[in-house]
mmCIF file of the C-alpha atoms, coordinates in Angstrom:
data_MODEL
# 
_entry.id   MODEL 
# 
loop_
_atom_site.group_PDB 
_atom_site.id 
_atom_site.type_symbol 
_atom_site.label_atom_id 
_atom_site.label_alt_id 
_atom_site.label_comp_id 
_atom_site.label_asym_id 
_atom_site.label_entity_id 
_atom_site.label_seq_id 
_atom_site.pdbx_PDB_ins_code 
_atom_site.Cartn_x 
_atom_site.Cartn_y 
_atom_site.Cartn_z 
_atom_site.occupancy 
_atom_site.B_iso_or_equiv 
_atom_site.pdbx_formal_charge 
_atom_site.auth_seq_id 
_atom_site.auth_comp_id 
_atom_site.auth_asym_id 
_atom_site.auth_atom_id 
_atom_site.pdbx_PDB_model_num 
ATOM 1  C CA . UNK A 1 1  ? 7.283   4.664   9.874   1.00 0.00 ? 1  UNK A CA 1 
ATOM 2  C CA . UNK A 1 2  ? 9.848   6.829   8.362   1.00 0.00 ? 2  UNK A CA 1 
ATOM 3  C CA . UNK A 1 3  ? 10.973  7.231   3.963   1.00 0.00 ? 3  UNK A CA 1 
ATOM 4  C CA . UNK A 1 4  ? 13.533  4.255   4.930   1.00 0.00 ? 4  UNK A CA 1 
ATOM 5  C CA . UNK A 1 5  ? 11.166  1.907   6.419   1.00 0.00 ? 5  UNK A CA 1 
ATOM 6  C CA . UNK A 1 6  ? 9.041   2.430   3.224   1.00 0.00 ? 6  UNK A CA 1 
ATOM 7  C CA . UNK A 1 7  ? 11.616  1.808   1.254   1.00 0.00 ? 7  UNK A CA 1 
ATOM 8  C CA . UNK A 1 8  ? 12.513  -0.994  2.994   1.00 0.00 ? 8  UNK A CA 1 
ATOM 9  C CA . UNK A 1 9  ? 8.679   -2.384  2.841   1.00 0.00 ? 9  UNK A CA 1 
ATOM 10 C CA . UNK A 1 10 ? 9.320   -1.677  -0.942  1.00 0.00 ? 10 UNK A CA 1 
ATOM 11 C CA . UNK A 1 11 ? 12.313  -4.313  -1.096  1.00 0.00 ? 11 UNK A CA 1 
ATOM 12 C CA . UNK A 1 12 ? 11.364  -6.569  1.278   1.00 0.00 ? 12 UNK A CA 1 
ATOM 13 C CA . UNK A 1 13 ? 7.573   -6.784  0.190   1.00 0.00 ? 13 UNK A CA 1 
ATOM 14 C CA . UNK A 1 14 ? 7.240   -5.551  -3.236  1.00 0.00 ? 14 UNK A CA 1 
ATOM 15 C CA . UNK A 1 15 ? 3.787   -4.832  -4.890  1.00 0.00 ? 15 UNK A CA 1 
ATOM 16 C CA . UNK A 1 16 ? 3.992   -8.448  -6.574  1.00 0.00 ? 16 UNK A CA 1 
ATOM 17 C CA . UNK A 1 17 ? 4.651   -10.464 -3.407  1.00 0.00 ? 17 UNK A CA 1 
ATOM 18 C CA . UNK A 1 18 ? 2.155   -8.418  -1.333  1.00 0.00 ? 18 UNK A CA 1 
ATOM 19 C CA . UNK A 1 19 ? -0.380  -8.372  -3.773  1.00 0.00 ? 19 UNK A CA 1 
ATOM 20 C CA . UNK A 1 20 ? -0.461  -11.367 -5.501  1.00 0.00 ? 20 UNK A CA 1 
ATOM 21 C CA . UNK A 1 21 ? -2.445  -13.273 -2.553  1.00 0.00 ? 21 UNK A CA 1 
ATOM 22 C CA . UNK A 1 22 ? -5.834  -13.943 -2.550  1.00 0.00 ? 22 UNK A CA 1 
ATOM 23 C CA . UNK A 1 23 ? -6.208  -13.399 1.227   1.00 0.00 ? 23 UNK A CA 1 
ATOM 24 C CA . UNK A 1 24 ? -7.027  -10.007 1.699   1.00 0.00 ? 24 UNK A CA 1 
ATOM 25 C CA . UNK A 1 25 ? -6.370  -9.401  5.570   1.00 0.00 ? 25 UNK A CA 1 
ATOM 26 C CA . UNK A 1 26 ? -2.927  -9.596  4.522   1.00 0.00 ? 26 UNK A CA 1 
ATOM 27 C CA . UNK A 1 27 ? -2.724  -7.060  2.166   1.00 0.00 ? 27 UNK A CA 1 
ATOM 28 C CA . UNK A 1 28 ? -4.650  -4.782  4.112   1.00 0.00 ? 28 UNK A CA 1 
ATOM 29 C CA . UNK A 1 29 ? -2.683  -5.176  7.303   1.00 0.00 ? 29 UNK A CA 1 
ATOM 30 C CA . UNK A 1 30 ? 0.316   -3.923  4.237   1.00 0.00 ? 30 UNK A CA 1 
ATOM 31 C CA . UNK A 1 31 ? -1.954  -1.056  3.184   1.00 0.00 ? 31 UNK A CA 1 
ATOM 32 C CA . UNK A 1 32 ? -1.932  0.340   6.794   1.00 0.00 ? 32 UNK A CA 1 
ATOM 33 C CA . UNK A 1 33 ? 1.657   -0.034  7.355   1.00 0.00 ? 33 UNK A CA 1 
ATOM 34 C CA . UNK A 1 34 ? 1.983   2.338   4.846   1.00 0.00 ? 34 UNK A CA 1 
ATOM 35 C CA . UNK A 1 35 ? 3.382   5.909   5.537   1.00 0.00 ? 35 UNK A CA 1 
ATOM 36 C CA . UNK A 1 36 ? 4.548   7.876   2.292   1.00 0.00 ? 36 UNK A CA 1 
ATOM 37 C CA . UNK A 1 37 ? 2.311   8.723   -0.595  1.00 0.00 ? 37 UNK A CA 1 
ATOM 38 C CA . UNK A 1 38 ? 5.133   6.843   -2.793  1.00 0.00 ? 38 UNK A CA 1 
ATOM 39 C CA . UNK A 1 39 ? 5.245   4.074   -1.769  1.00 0.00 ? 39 UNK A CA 1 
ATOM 40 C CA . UNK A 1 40 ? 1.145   3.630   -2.179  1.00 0.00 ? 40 UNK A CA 1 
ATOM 41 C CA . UNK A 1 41 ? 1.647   5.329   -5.425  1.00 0.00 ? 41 UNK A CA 1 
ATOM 42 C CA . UNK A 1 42 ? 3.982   1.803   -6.528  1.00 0.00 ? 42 UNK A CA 1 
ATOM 43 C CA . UNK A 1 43 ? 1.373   -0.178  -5.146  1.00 0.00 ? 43 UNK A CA 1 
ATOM 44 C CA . UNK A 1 44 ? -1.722  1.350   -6.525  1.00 0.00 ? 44 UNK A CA 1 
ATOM 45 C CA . UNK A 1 45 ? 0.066   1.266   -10.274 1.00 0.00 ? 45 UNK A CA 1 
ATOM 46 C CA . UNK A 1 46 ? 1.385   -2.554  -9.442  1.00 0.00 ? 46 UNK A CA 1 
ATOM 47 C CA . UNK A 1 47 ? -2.708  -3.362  -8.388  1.00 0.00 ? 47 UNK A CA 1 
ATOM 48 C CA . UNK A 1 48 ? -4.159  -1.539  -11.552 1.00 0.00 ? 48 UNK A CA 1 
ATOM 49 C CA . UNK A 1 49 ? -1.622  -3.135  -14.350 1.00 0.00 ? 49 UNK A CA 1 
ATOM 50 C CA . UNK A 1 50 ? -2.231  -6.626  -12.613 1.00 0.00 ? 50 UNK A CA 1 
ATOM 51 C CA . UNK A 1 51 ? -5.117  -7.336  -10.081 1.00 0.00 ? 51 UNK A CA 1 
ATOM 52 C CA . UNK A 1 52 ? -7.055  -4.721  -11.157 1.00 0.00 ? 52 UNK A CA 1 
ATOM 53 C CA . UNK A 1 53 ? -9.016  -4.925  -8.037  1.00 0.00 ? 53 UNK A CA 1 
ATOM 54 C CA . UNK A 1 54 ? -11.397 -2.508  -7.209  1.00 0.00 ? 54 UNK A CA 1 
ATOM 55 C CA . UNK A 1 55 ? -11.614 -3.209  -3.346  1.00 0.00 ? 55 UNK A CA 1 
ATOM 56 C CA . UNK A 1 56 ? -7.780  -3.190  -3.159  1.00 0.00 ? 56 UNK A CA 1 
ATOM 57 C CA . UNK A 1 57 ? -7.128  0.359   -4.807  1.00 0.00 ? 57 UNK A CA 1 
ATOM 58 C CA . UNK A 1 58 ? -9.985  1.717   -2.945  1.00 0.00 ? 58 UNK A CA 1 
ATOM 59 C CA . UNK A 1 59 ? -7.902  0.959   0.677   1.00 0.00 ? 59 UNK A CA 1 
ATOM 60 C CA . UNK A 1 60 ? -4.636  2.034   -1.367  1.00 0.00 ? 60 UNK A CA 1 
ATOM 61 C CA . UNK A 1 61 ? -6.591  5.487   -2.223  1.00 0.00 ? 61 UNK A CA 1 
ATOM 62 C CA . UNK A 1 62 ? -8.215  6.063   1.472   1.00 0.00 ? 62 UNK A CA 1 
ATOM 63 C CA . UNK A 1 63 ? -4.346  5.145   2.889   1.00 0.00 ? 63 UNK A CA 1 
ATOM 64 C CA . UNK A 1 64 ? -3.061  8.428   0.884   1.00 0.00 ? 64 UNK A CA 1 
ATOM 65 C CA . UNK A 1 65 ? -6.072  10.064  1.831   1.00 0.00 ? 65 UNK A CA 1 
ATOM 66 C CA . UNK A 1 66 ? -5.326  9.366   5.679   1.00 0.00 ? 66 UNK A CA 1 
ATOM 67 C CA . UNK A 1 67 ? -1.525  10.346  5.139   1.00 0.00 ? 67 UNK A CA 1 
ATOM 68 C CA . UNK A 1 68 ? -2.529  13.963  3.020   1.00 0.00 ? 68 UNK A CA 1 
ATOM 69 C CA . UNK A 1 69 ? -4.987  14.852  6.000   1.00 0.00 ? 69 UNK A CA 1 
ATOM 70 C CA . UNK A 1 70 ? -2.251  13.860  8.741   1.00 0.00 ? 70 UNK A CA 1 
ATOM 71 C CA . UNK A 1 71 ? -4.313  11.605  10.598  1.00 0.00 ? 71 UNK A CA 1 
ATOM 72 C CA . UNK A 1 72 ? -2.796  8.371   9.366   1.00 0.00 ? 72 UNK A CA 1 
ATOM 73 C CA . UNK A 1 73 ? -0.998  5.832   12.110  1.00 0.00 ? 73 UNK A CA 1 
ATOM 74 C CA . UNK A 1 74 ? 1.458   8.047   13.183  1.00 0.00 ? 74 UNK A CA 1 
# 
């Protein structure tokens, strides 16, 4: 996934519609469609101010961790 498909995750599925479920396959199928450190950045802040959930930012956190070490889903 490229900076535009991010960006298009970003408009089409923004931090408040994707994380705002209590279902939380969905959200983590989200998590690894991520590919820039941005765009988890967004979503990590949205989960903290709102959710606050501990479970969530932990897959947000080892996403960028995948993506810094260059062995995310490429």
């Amino acid at each position: 996934m490229s900076g535009d498909s991010d960006a298009a995750v970003l408009e089409d599925l923004p931090p408040e519609r994707l994380l705002s479920g209590n279902q939380l396959q969905p959200t983590l199928a989200g998590i690894r469609c991520m590919d820039s450190i941005e765009t988890i950045q967004a979503y990590l802040a949205y989960e903290t101010k709102h959710q606050d959930r501990t479970h969530v930012q932990d897959k947000l956190r080892l996403r960028a961790r995948e993506l810094r070490r260059g062995d995310g889903d490429e």
